[in-house]
Each structure stands twice: as C-alpha cells, then as structure tokens.
C-alpha positions as CSV (number, residue, x, y, z in Angstrom):
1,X,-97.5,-59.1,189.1
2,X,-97.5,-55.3,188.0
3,X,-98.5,-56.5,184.5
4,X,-100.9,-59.0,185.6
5,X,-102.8,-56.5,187.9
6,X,-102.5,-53.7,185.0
7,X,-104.2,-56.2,182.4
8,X,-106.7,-57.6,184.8
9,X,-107.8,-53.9,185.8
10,X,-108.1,-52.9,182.2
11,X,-110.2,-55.6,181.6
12,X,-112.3,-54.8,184.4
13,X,-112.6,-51.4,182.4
14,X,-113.7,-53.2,179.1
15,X,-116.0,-55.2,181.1
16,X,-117.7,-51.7,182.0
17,X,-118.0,-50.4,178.9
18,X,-119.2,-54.1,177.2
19,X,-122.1,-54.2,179.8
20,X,-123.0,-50.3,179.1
21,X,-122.9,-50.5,175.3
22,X,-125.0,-54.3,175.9
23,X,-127.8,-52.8,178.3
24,X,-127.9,-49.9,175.4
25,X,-128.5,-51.9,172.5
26,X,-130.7,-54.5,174.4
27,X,-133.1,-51.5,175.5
28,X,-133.4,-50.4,172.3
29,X,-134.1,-53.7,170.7
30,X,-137.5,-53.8,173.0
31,X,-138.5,-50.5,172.3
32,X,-138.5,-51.9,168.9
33,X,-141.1,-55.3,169.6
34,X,-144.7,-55.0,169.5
35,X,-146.7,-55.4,172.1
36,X,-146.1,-56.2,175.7
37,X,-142.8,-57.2,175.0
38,X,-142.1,-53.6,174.9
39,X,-142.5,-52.6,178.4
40,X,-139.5,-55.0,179.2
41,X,-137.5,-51.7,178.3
42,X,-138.8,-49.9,181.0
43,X,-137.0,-52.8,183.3
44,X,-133.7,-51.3,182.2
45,X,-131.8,-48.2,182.9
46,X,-131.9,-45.7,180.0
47,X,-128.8,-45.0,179.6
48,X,-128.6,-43.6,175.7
49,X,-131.4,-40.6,175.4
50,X,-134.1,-42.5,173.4
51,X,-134.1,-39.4,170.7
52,X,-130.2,-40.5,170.0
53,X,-130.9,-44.2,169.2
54,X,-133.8,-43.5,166.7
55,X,-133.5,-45.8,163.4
56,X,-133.1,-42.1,161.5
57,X,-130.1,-41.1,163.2
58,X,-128.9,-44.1,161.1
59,X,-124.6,-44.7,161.5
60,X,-124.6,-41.9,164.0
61,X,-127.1,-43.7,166.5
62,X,-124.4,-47.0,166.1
63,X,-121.1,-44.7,166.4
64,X,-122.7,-43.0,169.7
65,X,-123.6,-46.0,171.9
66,X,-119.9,-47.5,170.1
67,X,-118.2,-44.3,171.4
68,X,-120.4,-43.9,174.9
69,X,-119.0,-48.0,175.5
70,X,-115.5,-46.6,175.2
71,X,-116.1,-43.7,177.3
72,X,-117.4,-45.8,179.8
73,X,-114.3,-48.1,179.8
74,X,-111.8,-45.2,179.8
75,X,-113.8,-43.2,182.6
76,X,-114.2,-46.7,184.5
77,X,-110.3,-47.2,184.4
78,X,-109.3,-43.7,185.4
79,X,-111.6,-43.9,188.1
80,X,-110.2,-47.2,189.4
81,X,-106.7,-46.2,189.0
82,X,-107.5,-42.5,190.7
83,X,-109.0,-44.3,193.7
84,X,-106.4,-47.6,194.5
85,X,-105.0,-48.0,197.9
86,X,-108.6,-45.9,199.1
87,X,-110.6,-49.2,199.4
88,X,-110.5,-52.5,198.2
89,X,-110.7,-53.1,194.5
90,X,-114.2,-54.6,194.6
91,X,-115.6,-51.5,195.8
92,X,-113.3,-48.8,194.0
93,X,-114.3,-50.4,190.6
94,X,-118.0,-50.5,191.7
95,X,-117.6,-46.6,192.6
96,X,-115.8,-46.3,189.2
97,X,-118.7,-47.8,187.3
98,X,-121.2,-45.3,188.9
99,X,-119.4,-42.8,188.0
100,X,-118.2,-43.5,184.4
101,X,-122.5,-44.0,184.0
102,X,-122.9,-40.7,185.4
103,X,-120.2,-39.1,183.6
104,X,-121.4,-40.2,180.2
105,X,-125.1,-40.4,180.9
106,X,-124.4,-36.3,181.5
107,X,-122.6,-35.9,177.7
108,X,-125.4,-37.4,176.3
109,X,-127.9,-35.2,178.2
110,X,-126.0,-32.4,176.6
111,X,-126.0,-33.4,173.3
112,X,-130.0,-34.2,173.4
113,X,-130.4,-30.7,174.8
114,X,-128.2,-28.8,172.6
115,X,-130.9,-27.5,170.4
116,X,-132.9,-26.7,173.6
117,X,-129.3,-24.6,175.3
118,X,-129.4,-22.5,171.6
119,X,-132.8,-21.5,171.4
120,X,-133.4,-21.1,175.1
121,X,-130.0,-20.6,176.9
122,X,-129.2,-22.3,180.3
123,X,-133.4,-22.3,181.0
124,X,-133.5,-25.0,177.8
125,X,-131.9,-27.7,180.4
126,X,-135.3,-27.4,182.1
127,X,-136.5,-28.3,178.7
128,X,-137.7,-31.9,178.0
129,X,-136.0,-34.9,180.2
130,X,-132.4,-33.1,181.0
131,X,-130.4,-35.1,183.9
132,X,-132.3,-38.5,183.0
133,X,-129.4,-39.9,181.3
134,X,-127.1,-39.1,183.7
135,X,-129.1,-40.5,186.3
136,X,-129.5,-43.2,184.7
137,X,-126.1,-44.2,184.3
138,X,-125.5,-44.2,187.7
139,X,-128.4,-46.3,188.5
140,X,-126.9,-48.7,186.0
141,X,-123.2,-48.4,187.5
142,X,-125.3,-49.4,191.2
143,X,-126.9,-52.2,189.5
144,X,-123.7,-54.2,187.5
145,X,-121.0,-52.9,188.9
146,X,-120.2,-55.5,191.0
147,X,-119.0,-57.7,187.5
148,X,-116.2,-55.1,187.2
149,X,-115.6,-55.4,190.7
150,X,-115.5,-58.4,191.2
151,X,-112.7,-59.1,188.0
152,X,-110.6,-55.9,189.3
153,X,-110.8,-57.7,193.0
154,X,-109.0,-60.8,191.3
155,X,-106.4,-58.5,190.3
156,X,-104.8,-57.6,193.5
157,X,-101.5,-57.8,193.7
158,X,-99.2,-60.0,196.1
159,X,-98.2,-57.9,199.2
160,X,-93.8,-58.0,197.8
161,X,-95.8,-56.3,194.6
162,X,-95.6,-52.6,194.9
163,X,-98.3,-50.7,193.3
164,X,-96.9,-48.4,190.5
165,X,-96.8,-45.0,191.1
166,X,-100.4,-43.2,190.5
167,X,-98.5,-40.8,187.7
168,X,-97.9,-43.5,185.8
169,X,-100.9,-45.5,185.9
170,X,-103.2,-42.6,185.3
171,X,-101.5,-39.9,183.4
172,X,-102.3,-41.2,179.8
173,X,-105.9,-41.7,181.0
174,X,-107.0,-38.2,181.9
175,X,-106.6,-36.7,178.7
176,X,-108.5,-40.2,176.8
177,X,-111.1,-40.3,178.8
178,X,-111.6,-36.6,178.8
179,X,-111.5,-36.6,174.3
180,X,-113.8,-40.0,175.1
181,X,-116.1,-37.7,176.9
182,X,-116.1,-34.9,174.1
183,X,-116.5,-37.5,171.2
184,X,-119.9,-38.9,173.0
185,X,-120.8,-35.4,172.7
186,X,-120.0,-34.9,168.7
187,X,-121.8,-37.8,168.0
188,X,-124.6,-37.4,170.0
189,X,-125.1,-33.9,168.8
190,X,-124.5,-35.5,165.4
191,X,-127.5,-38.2,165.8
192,X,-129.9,-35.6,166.8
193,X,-129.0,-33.6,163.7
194,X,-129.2,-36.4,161.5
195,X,-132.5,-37.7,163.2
196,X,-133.9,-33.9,162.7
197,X,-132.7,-33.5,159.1
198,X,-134.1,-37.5,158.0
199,X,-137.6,-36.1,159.7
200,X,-137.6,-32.4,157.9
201,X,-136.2,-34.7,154.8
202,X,-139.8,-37.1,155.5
203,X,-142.2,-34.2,155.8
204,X,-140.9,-32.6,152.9
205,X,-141.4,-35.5,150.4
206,X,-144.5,-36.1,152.1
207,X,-145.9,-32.4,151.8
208,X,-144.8,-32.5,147.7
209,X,-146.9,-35.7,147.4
210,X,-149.5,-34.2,148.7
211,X,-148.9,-31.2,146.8
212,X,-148.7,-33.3,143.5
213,X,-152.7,-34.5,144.3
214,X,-153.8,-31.7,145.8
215,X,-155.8,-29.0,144.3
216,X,-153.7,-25.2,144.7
217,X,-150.6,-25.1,147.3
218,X,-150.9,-26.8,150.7
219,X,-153.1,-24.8,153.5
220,X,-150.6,-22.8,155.7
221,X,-152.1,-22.1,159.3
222,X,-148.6,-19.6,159.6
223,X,-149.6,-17.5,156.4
224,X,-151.1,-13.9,157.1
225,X,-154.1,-12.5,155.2
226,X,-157.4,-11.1,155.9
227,X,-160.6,-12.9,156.9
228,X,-163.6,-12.7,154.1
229,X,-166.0,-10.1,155.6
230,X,-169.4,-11.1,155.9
231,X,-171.1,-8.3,154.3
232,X,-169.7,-5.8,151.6
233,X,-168.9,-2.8,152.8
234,X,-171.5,-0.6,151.5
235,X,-175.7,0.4,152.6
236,X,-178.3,-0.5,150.3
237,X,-182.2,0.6,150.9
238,X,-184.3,-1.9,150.1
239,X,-188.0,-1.7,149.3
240,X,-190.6,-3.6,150.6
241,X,-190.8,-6.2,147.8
242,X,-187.2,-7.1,147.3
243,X,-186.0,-10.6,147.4
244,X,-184.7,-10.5,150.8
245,X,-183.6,-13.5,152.9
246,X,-187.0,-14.5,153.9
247,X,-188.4,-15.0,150.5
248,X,-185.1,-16.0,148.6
249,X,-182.7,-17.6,148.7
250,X,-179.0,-18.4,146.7
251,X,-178.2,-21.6,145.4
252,X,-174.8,-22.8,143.4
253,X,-175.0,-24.3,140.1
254,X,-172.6,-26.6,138.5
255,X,-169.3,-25.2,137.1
256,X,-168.9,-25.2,133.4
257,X,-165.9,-25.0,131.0
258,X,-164.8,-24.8,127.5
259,X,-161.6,-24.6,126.0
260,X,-159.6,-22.4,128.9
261,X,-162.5,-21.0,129.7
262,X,-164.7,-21.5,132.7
263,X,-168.1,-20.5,134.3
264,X,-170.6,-20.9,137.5
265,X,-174.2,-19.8,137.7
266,X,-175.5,-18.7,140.9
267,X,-179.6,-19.0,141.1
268,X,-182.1,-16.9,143.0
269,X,-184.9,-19.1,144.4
270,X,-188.0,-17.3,145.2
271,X,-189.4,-19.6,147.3
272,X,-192.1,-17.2,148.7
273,X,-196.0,-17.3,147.6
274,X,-195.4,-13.6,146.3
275,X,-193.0,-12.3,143.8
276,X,-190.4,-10.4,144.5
277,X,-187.7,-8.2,142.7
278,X,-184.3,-8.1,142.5
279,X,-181.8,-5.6,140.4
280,X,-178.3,-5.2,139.2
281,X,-175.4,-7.6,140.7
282,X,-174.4,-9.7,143.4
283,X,-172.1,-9.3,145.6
284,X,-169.3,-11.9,145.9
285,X,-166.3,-12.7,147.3
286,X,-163.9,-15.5,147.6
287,X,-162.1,-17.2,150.7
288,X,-158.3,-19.5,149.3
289,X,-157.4,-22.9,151.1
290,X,-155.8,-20.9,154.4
291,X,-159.7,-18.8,154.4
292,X,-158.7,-16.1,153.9
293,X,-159.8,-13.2,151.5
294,X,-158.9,-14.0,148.0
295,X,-157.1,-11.3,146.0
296,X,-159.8,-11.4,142.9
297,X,-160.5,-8.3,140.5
298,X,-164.4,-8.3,139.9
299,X,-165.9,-6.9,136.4
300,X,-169.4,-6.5,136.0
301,X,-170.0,-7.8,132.4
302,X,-170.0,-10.3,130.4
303,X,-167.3,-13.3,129.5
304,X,-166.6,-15.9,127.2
305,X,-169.2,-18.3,128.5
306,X,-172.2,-16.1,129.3
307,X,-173.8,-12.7,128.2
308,X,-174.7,-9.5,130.3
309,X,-178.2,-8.5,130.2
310,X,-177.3,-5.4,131.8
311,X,-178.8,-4.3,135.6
312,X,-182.2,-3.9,135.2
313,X,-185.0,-4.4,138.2
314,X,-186.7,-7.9,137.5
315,X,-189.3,-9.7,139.4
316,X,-189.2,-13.1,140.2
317,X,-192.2,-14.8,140.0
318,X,-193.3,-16.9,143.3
319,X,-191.4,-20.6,143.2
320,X,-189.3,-18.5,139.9
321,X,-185.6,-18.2,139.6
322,X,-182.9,-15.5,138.6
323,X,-179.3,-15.9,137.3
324,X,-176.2,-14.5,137.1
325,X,-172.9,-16.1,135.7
326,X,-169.6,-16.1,137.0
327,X,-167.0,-16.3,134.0
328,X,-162.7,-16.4,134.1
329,X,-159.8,-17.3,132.5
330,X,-158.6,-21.1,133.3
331,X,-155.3,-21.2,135.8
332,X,-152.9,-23.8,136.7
333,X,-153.8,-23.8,140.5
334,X,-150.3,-25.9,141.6
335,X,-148.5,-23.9,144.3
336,X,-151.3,-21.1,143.9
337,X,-153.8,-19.8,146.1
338,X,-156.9,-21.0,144.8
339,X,-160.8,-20.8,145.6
340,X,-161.9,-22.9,148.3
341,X,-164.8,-21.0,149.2
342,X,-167.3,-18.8,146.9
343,X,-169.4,-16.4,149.2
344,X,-172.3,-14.5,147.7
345,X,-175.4,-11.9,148.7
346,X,-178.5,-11.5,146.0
347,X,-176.9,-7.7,146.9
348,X,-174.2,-5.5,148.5
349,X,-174.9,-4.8,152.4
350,X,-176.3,-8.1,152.7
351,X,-175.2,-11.3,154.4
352,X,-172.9,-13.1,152.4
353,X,-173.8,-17.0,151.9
354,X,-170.8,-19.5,151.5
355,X,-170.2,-22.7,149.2
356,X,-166.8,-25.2,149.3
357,X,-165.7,-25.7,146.0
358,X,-162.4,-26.2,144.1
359,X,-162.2,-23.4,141.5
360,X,-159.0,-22.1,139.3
361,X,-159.8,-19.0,140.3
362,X,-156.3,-18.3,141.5
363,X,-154.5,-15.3,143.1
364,X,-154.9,-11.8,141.2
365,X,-157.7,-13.8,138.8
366,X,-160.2,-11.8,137.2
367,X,-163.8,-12.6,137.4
368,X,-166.7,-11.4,135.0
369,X,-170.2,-11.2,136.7
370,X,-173.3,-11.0,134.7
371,X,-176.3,-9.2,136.1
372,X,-179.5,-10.8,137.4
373,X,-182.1,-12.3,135.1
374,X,-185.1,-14.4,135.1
375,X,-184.0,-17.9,134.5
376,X,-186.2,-19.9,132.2
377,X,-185.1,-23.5,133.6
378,X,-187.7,-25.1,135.7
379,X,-185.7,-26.8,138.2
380,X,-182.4,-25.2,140.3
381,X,-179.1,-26.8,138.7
382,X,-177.3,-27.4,142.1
C-alpha cells in the first residue's frame, strides 16, 4: 500500500504541473487569435508573465512554461508530503496546489522584474505588474486544485498501512523543488533577455533600412547641438529705401548641379510699387535633420557654378528681382549631418526666412555665396 499511495500521490503532483503548464499554453494560444476570440484569455489565470511567452523569446519562452510545469509538480508534492496526517488528502493537495501556483507565479515575477530590481533597486518591484503572477497562481491552485485532490484522496492508504516516515518521503524533494524554483528563474530571466535582444535586433535592421533610403543619418531627438538663431548676430542701419520685409521678399530657386559640383539661387522679389535697394550679401544659415545649427564655413565669393559680382548697392526695380548663388562641393550625405533646412535674411540683423530641402551640404561643408545682383529672368525660379 506504501507504493501504491507513493505512486498515486506523485501523480497527483504531475497532474498539478500538467494542468499549470496546459492553462499556460492555452492562454497564450488566445492571446494569439484575432478578434473576440482573444478576450477568452482574460477568462484564465495568468499564470506565465505575458513578456515571458512572447513569440521572440523563441526556445526560452517553451523551456520556461516546460520548467515552471515541473516546478509546479515538485512544489505540489513537497507540499502534499510536508502537510499529510494535518487534513485529509483532498484538501492538503488542494492547499499544495495553491501554493506550488504561488510559489512559482513569484519566480516568474522576479525574473520579469529583474531588469526593473537593476536599474531601480527594491523600488523597481513597484515597477510594471510585480505580484500579478504570483497571485495568479494561486487563483489558479483555488480554481483546479480539486483534480489533484481529488486523485491524491484515492490514494489513502488502508488503516494496517503505516505512513512512512516524513524524512523519507520529503527529504529528496526540498532540495528539487528548491533547484526547480531557481531554474524557472534562469529561464525566465533568459526569455526576457532574448525577447529584449530579438526587439533591439528588429529596430536595428529596421533603422539601417531606413538609413539605406534615407537622405543623411537618421534624426536623433537624444543628440545635442545648438538651435539656428533667428537673426545673425550683428546691427545693420538701414536707410529708408532698402528692401526691407515690407517691400521684398526671399524666394528659393531650384538646385543645380554639374559634375560634383552643386548650386542654389536665392531671389529677391520686389514686390512693392517703388524700387528699392539692396547691397552686399545675405545672411544664411543652415538647420541638419535633428534642427539644429549646421556646422557650415561661409565664403563670400564665387564657386564653380556661379560668378561674384562683388557687393555693390543695387536697386531693384518695382515687381524686379536680385540674386545671389549658393555654390559647394558635392558630399556623400549617408550617416552625415546634412541640410534639412536653408534659412536666409536679404541682410545680417534681419529675420531669417526658412526653406526644407535635402541638400549635400554636410557637416564642416563649405559654402560660396555670391553677392546680390539684378536678375534679368522675368519670372522667379521657385
């Protein structure tokens, strides 16, 4: 009868841990359905973190509801075997299957937390859903453990049977079900890190696709720099017929290249019924993809694609135009800070205008700016 009661209360064990591992994988099959047919996991008992049994943990997510099943089963039987002759057997493997969902519920809280314990200490338990597992376990020992129950209640033994002695029945189970305990935790903590590295592994390619289309490296709301200043730095007097904001105004013409060369006029439009005048060069700045101030050397002269007539005092005639040309070197913009943003005045002191544009006009470029002149075209190019 000793062996018969031994196998049928083991069983009752394996029955625990078969139910715990089967409410864990059915969960997480209905968190995987479409539709209303995923709120049917909500009917159920969490017992497995939801962050351990993601598709990314991949093996790990299997080995840790395989290895929280056997913890369950080892827990459920030193539990049983800890509390016989102190109730019946129906009730003492009821207890033992609250607490085995309890006890493991709690390892996998730790492991889903650990991240939270490093960064935080003992205030990153109040992090996120800490205690949910655990709870949950037991909620899920209250609600089926009554199967184990009721198999380790058809295991009582006939009253000539004496029980063995609890040294014997228990001693090899402390120490499993105390390693069973610690694995759950090792490959929980190993699911998280493998779900964490798949993700960082995800954004990464995803980031150098983009980077692979995308014009200069990818905006970086982290990266530190200076705002572009809406004004230079500097006073200007201004006489009384100066093409100021209310008679003029900038527009951006079309960008122009030649063999690694490029080049982009700026227009004055005079859009007053009086003429107005205008000398020297405009003042011009440059914001890169995270807006900030671009580091750009400015020449005043010419460059490859357009001549300097030199700062001379012009007038532009009423409905006229003047123009200046921006000219630079061609640069691979992959991985650079590039141009995102050209911002111009007619002159120094005064408020800056702003375009978006993609231009190689990377990092530490150098830029060649003509001075004013009347533009002979009879129509603004952009």
């Amino acid at each position: 009868m000793r062996t018969s009661l031994s196998r049928r209360l083991l069983a009752s064990s394996a029955l625990a841990g078969a139910l715990w591992i089967l409410f864990a994988v059915i969960r997480s099959a209905f968190r995987q359905l479409e539709g209303g047919a995923a709120q049917l996991a909500r009917l159920m008992p969490q017992v497995v973190p939801s962050g351990l049994t993601w598709a990314e943990s991949g093996v790990w997510a299997i080995l840790t509801v395989v290895v929280g099943g056997i913890a369950v089963a080892l827990a459920h039987a030193l539990f049983t075997a800890t509390s016989a002759g102190r109730g019946t057997p129906l009730l003492a493997a009821w207890f033992a299957t609250v607490a085995a969902g309890a006890l493991v519920g709690l390892a996998l809280d730790i492991a889903a937390a650990w991240g939270s314990l490093g960064d935080f200490g003992p205030r990153g338990l109040l992090v996120g859903d800490f205690g949910a597992a655990a709870a949950s376990g037991a909620l899920w020992g209250l609600v089926v453990g009554w199967m184990p129950g009721l198999l380790a209640r058809s295991a009582r033994a006939s009253a000539t049977a004496a029980p063995l002695p609890r040294s014997r029945r228990s001693a090899w189970l402390l120490p499993a079900a105390a390693l069973a305990v610690i694995a759950v935790v090792a490959t929980g903590l190993a699911s998280d890190n493998a779900r964490t590295a798949a993700i960082e592994a995800d954004v990464a390619a995803r980031q150098e696709a983009e980077a692979a289309v995308t014009f200069g490296a990818m905006p970086d709301p982290s990266a530190s720099g200076v705002p572009v200043p809406d004004r230079a730095r500097t006073s200007t007097d201004l006489d009384a017929e100066w093409c100021t904001p209310e008679r003029a105004t900038l527009l951006k013409g079309e960008p122009d290249a030649a063999t690694g060369h490029r080049a982009l006029p700026i227009q004055l439009m005079n859009f007053s019924d009086e003429p107005c005048v205008i000398e020297g060069y405009p003042d011009l700045a440059f914001g890169d993809q995270n807006q900030h101030l671009l580091a750009v050397t400015l020449e005043h002269g010419g460059s490859f694609m357009a001549q300097d007539p030199g700062p001379q005092r012009i007038e532009v005639p009423a409905g006229g135009y003047a123009v200046t040309v921006l000219g630079w070197d061609a640069a691979s913009p992959h991985g650079a800070l590039v141009t995102k943003t050209v911002y111009a005045a007619p002159t120094p002191g005064m408020t800056r205008g702003s375009w978006p544009i993609d231009l190689d006009i990377v990092e530490g470029s150098t830029v060649a700016v003509t001075a004013w002149a009347i533009d002979g075209n009879a129509a603004p190019s952009g």
